[in-house]
C-alpha positions in Angstrom: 81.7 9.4 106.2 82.1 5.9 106.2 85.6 5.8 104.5 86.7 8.7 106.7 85.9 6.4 109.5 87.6 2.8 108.3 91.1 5.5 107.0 91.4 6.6 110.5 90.9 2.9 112.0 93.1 1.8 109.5 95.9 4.5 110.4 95.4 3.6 114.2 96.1 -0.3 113.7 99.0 0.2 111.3 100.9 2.8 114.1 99.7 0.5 116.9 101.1 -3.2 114.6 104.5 -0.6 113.9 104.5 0.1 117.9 103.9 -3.9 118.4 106.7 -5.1 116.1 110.1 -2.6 117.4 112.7 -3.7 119.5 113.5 -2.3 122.9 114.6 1.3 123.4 117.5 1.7 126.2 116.4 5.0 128.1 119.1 5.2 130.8 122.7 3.7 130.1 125.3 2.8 132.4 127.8 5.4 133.7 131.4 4.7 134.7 131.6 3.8 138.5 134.6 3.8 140.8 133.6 0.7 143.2 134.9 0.6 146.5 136.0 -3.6 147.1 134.0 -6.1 149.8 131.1 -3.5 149.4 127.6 -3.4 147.2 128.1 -1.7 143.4 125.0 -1.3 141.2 124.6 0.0 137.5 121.5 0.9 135.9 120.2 0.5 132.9 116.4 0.9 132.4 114.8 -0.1 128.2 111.6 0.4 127.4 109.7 -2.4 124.9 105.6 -2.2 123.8 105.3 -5.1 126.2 107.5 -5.8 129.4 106.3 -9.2 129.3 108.3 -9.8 126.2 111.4 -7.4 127.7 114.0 -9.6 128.4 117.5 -7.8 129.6 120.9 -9.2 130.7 124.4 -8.0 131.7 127.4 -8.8 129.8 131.2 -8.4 131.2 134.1 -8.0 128.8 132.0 -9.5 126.3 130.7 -12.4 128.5 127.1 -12.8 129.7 127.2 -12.2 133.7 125.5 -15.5 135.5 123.2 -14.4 138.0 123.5 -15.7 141.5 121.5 -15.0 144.5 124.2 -14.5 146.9 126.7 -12.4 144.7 124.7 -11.1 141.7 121.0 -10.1 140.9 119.0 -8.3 138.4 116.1 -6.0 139.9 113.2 -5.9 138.4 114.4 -2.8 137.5 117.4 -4.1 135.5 120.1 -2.7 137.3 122.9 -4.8 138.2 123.6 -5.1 141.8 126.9 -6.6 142.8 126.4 -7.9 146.8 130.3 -7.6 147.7 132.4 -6.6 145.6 135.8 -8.4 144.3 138.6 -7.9 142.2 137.6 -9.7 139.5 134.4 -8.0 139.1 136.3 -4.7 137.5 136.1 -4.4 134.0 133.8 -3.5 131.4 129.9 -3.8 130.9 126.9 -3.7 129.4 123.5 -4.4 129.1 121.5 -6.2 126.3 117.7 -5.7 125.8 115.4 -8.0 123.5 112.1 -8.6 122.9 110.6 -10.6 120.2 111.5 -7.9 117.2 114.9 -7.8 118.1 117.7 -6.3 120.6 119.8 -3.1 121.4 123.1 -3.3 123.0 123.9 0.0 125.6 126.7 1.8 126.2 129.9 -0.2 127.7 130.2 0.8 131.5 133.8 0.8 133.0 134.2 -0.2 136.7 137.1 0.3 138.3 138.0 0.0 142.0 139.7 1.9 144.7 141.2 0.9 147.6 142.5 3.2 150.5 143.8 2.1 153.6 142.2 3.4 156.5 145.4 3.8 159.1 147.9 6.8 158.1 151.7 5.8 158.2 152.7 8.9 159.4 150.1 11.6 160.9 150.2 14.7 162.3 150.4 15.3 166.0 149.5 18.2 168.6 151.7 20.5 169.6 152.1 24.4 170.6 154.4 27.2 169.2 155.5 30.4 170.4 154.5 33.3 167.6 157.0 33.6 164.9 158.2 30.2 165.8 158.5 27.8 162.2 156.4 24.5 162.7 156.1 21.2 160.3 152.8 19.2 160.8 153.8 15.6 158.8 151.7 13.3 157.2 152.2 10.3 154.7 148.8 9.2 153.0 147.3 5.7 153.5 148.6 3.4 151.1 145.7 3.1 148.0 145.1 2.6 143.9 144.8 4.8 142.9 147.5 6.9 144.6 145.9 9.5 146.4 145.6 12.9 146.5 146.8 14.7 149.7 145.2 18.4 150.9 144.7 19.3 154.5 142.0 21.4 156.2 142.1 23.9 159.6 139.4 24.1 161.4 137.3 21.9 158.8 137.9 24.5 155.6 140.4 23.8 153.1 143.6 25.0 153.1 145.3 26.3 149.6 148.9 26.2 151.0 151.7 24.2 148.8 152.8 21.2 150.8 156.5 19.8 151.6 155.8 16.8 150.1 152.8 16.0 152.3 153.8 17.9 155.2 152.5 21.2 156.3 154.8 23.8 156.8 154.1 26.8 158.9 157.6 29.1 158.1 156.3 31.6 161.0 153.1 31.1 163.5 150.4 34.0 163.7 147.8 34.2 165.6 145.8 32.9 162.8 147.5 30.0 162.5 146.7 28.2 165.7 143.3 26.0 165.0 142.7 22.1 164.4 144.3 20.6 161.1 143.7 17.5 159.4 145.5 15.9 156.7 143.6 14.7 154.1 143.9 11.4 151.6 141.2 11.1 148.3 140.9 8.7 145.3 137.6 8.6 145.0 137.2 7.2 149.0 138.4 10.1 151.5 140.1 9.1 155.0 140.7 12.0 157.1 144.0 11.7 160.0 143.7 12.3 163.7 142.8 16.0 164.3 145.9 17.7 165.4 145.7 20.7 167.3 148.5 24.1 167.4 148.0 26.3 170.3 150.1 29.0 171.4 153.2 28.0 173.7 152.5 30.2 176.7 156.0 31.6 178.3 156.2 30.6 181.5 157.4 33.7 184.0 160.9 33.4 185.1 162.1 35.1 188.1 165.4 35.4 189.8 166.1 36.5 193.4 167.6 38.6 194.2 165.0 40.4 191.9 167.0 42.4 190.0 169.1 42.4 186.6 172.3 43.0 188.0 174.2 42.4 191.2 177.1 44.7 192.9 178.9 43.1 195.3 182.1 43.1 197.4 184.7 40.5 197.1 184.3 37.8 199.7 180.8 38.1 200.2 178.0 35.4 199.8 175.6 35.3 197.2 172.5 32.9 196.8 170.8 33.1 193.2 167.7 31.3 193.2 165.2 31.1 190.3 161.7 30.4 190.1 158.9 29.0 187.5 155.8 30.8 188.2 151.9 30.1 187.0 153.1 26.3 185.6 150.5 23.4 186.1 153.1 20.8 186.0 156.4 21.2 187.0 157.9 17.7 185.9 157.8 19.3 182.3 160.6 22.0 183.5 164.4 21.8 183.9 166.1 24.2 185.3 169.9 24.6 184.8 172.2 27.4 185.8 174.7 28.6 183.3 177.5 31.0 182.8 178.0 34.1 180.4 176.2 32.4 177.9 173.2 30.0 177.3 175.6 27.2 175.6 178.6 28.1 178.3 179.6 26.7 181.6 177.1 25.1 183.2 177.3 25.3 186.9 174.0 23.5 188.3 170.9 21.6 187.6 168.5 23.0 190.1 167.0 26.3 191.0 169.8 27.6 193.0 173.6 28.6 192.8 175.2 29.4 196.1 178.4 31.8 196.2 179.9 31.4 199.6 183.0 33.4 198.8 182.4 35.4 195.9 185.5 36.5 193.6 186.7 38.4 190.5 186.4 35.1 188.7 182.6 34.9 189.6 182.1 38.2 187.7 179.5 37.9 184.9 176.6 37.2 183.4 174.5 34.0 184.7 171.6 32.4 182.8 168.9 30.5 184.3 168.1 28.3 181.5 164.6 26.5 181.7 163.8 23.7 179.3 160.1 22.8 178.6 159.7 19.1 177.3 156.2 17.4 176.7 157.9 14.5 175.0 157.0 16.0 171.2 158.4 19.3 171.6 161.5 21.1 173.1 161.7 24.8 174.2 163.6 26.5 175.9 164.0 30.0 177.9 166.3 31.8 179.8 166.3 35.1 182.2 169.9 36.5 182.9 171.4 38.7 186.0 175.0 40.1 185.9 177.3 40.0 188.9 179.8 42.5 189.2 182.3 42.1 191.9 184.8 44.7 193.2 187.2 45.6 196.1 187.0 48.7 198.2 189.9 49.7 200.1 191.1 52.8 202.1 194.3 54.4 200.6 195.7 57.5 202.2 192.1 58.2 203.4 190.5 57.8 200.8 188.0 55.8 199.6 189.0 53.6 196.6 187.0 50.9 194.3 188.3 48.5 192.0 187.4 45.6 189.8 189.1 43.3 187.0 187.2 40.4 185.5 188.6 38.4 182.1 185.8 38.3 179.4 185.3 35.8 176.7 184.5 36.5 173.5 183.9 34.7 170.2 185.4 35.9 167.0 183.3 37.6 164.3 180.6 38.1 166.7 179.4 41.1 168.9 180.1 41.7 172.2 178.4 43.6 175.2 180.9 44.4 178.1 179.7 45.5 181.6 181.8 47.9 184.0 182.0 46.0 187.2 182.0 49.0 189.3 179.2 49.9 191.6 176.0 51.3 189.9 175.1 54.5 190.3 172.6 56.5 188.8 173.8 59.8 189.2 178.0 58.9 187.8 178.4 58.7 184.4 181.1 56.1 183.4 184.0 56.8 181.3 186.3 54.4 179.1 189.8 53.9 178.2 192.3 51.4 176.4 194.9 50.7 178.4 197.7 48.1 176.0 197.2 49.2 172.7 197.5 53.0 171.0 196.4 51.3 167.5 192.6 50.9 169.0 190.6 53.9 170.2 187.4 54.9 171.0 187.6 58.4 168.5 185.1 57.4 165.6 185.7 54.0 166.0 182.2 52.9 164.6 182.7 49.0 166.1 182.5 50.6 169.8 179.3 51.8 171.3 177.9 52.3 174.7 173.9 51.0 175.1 173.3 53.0 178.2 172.8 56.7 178.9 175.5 56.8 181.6 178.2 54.3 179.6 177.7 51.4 182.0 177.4 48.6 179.1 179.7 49.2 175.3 178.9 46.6 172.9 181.9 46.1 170.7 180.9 45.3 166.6 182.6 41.7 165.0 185.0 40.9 167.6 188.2 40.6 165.6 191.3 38.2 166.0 193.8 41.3 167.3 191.1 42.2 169.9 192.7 39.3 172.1 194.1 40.3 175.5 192.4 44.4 175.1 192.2 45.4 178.0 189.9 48.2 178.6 189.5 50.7 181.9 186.5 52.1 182.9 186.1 55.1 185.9 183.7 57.1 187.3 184.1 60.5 185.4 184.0 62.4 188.6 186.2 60.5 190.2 189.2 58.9 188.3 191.6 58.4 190.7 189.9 56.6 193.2 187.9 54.5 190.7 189.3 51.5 188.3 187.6 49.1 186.7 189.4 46.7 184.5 188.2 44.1 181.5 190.3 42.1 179.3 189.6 40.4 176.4 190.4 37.1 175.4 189.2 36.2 171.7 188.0 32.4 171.0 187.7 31.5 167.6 184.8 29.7 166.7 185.4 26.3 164.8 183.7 25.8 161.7 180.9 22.9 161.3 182.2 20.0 159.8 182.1 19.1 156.1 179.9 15.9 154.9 181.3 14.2 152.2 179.7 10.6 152.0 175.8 11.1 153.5 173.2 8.1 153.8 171.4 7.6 151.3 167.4 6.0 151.0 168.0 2.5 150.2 164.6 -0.3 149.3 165.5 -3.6 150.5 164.2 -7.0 151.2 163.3 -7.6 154.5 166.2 -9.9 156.5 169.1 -8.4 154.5 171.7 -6.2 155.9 171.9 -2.8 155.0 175.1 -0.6 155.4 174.6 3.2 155.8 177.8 5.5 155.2 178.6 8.7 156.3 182.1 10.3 156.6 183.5 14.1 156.9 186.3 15.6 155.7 188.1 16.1 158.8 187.0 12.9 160.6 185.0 14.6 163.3 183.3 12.4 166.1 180.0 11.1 163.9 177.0 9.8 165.7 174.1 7.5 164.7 170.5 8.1 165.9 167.3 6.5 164.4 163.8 8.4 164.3 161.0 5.8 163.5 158.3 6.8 161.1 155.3 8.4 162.5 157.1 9.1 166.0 159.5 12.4 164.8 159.3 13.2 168.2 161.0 10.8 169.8 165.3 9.9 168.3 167.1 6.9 169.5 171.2 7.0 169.6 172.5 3.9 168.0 174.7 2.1 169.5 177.2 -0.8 168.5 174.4 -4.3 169.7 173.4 -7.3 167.9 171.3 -5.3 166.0 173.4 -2.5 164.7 177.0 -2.1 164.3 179.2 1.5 163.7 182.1 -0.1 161.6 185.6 1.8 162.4 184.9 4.1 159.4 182.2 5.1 160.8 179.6 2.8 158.4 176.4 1.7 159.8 175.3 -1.9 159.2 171.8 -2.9 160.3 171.6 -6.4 160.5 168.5 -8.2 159.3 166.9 -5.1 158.4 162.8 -5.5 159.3 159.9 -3.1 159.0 
């Protein structure tokens, strides 16, 4: 019994003397950090020794043992490393060293690196409204960092898997989905999130004309007062109102809500478009409500009553036209049609000619061609021929082609105070303008003119003298 007892005192005091006499054990090792500059870091590393009174640990950087200081960089008495503001030169690579009397053990090597991103965004999106089906870009250029960051954007605070236009946001065709609060989004390890933008739906204002109808019959000679209206709008400043002719791009014949006919004529006949603009300084749209005016004659011919009308309608090459009879409306006559110069064009199973209306008011004629020029169509009342003429001729415009770019701008880096010359010439030396959009404002263009700053050389060539940020 007695040498049971002294073995298994002797076993205990050879493990405890083993236990006693080994080096320090690393139990946590430092992980790779991506540090954030002028802000705390800290990496851990924890040993475990018989005796912490003979545990002695320090931090080594690229090989060289870190100094402590009390106002830059401590070791807790749990032997992390804590880094009080962070610096360039603190990136690189670490580790910590145990010892103890029976010897040392080296950890892992730690890589810190740092990441910077800027807090402001270049170029961020910005609010606007949309009418359905309408194609919107939200734009955004990231906050300058290292490393570069990622860009993604969220609606409504969920993530968006969309493909981006370089970092823009493209929205080919607004639904009713669509409309929410977006935010472009920049990550490298630090996130900054841009201004919240909001799309909402473009509400169409009403438009009303008075007289309150689409089309207008009237004698020659009369007076006619169109006036048209905005109704339901909360601020009226944001609405221009111009008066055109036959079409939305054609004559235009007054910037307010009213045209006034005093003495109306065959040469007043047509279609006339109230054109409203909406402008909130970031977006442009623009509507338009239409009433025809058809003028014609009456006159008293043997006793009998007669009506008639000519009018001269433009038209545009390789596109379709609508013509309108300019005699009186009625619902109960149906209107018939004739050519009246030319045997070559009829209206038998001629697919390019048909009428839009039950009782043949209205014919819509299919790619206006070239030899349409000077037509000149009749149209009558079916019952009543004779005493009924209305006449339309045709004269065919030919659109002019866009011109051709052959030299365009192209992105230039430059030192700031050099000039820069920007060149850009077409092929058939068409009137070229100059106009400058700053980054981060899209919504607002500048036209360049000849000044100190600028200069449109006789080529057309634009220097920019002493070019700055």
């Amino acid at each position: 019994m007695f040498t049971d007892i002294f073995l298994i005192f002797y076993l205990t005091l050879h493990i405890c003397e083993s236990i006693d006499h080994n080096p320090p054990v690393i139990v946590e090792q430092p992980q790779d950090i991506l540090a954030e500059l002028d802000k705390p870091m800290a990496l851990h590393c924890r040993a475990e020794a018989s005796s912490l009174d003979d545990l002695r640990v320090n931090w080594y950087k690229d090989g060289q043992l870190v100094t402590m200081d009390p106002n830059a960089r401590i070791i807790t008495e749990f032997m992390a490393l804590h880094v009080i503001n962070t610096m360039p030169q603190d990136a690189g690579n670490y580790y910590c060293l145990a010892e103890n009397s029976y010897g040392r053990v080296q950890s892992r090597t730690a890589r810190v690196q740092f990441i910077k991103l800027d807090k402001e965004f270049p170029i961020f999106p910005i609010s606007t409204s949309a009418s359905l089906g309408e194609r919107i870009r939200l734009r955004c250029e990231p906050p300058p960092g290292s490393p570069t960051p990622n860009v993604y954007w969220i609606k409504n605070g969920k993530n968006l898997s969309l493909s981006l236009d370089h970092y823009d946001l493209v929205l080919p065709s607004i639904q009713p989905t669509d409309f929410g609060a977006y935010r472009c989004i920049a990550s490298n390890g630090l996130v900054r999130q841009s201004p919240v933008a909001y799309v909402t739906e473009f509400q169409r204002p009403k438009i009303s004309i008075h007289p309150s109808t689409s089309r207008i019959d009237i004698e020659r000679g009369r007076s006619i007062d169109f006036q048209c209206q905005i109704e339901n709008v909360n601020n009226d400043d944001q609405y221009q109102i111009e008066w055109h002719y036959a079409r939305q791009n054609g004559n235009l014949i007054g910037r307010n809500n009213r045209v006034d006919l005093s003495v109306v004529q065959y040469n007043h006949s047509g279609l006339y478009l109230c054109v409203v603009t909406y402008n909130n300084g970031r977006k442009r749209h623009v509507f338009s409500e239409e009433i025809l005016l058809a003028v014609h004659e009456r006159s008293i011919v043997d006793g009998e009553d007669r009506i008639f009308s000519q009018t001269t309608l433009n038209v545009y090459a390789g596109r379709s036209a609508i013509i309108d009879c300019q005699l009186p409306l009625k619902s109960n006559e149906k209107m018939l049609w004739s050519i009246l110069n030319r045997t070559d064009v009829s209206f038998e199973n001629n697919h390019r000619f048909e009428f839009i209306d039950k009782n043949q008011y209205r014919l819509k004629i299919r790619r206006i061609e070239e030899f349409d020029n000077d037509l000149l169509f009749e149209c009558y009342y079916e019952n009543q021929k004779p005493s009924s003429q209305g006449l339309i001729k045709l004269c065919v415009e030919r659109i002019e082609p866009p011109p051709i770019i052959i030299f365009v701008p192209n992105n230039q880096t430059i030192p700031v105070g050099v000039d820069v010359t920007f060149t850009c010439q077409t092929k058939d030396n068409a009137n070229i303008q100059w106009w400058f959009i700053s980054n981060g404002r899209s919504h607002k263009s500048n036209k360049i003119e000849n000044s100190k700053k600028y200069k449109i050389d006789t080529n057309h060539d634009l220097i920019v003298r002493h070019a700055d940020k």
